[in-house]
C-alpha positions as CSV (number, residue, x, y, z in Angstrom):
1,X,-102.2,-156.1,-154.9
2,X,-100.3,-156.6,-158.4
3,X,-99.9,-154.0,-161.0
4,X,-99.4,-154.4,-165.3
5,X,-97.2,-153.0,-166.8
6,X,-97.1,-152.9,-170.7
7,X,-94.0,-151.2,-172.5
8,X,-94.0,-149.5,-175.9
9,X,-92.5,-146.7,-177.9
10,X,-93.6,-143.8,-180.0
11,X,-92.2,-142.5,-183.3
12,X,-91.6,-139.1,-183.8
13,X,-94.8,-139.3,-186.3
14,X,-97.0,-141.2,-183.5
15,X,-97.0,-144.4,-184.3
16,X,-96.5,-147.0,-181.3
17,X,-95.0,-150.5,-181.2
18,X,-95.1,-152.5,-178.3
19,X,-91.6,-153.5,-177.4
20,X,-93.2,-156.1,-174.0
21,X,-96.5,-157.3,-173.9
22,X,-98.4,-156.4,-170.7
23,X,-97.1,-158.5,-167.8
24,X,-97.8,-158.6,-164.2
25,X,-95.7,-157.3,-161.9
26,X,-95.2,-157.0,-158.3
27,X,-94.9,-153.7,-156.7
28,X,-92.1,-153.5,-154.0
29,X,-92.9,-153.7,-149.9
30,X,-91.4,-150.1,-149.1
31,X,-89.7,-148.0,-152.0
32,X,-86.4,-146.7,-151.8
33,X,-85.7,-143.0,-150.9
34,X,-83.2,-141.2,-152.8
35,X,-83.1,-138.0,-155.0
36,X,-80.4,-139.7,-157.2
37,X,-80.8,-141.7,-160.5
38,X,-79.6,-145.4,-160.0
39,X,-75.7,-146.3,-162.1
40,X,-76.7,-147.2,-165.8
41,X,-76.6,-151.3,-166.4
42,X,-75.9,-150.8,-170.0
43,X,-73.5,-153.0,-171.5
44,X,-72.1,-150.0,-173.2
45,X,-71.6,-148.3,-169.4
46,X,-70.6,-151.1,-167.7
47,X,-67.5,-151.9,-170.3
48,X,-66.3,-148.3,-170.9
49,X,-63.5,-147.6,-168.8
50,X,-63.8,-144.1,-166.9
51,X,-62.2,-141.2,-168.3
């Protein structure tokens, strides 16, 4: 069974703008388990050295 998913954001007076058009996606088989967010992927993240 496939699911959409459409992604957009809201200003802080309301208005939206769709940032992706709504695509079709493919939920996964068995999600994971975990209490813990997953490590950012952000470029700004991934180049910052720890401190």
């Amino acid at each position: 069974m496939a699911m959409t998913i459409k992604v957009y954001e809201v200003d802080r007076y309301g208005g939206t703008r769709v940032v992706r058009e709504e695509a079709e996606v493919a939920p996964l088989a068995e999600a994971e388990q975990s209490s813990r967010f997953p490590v950012c992927q952000c470029l700004r993240c991934l180049t910052e050295a720890p401190s």
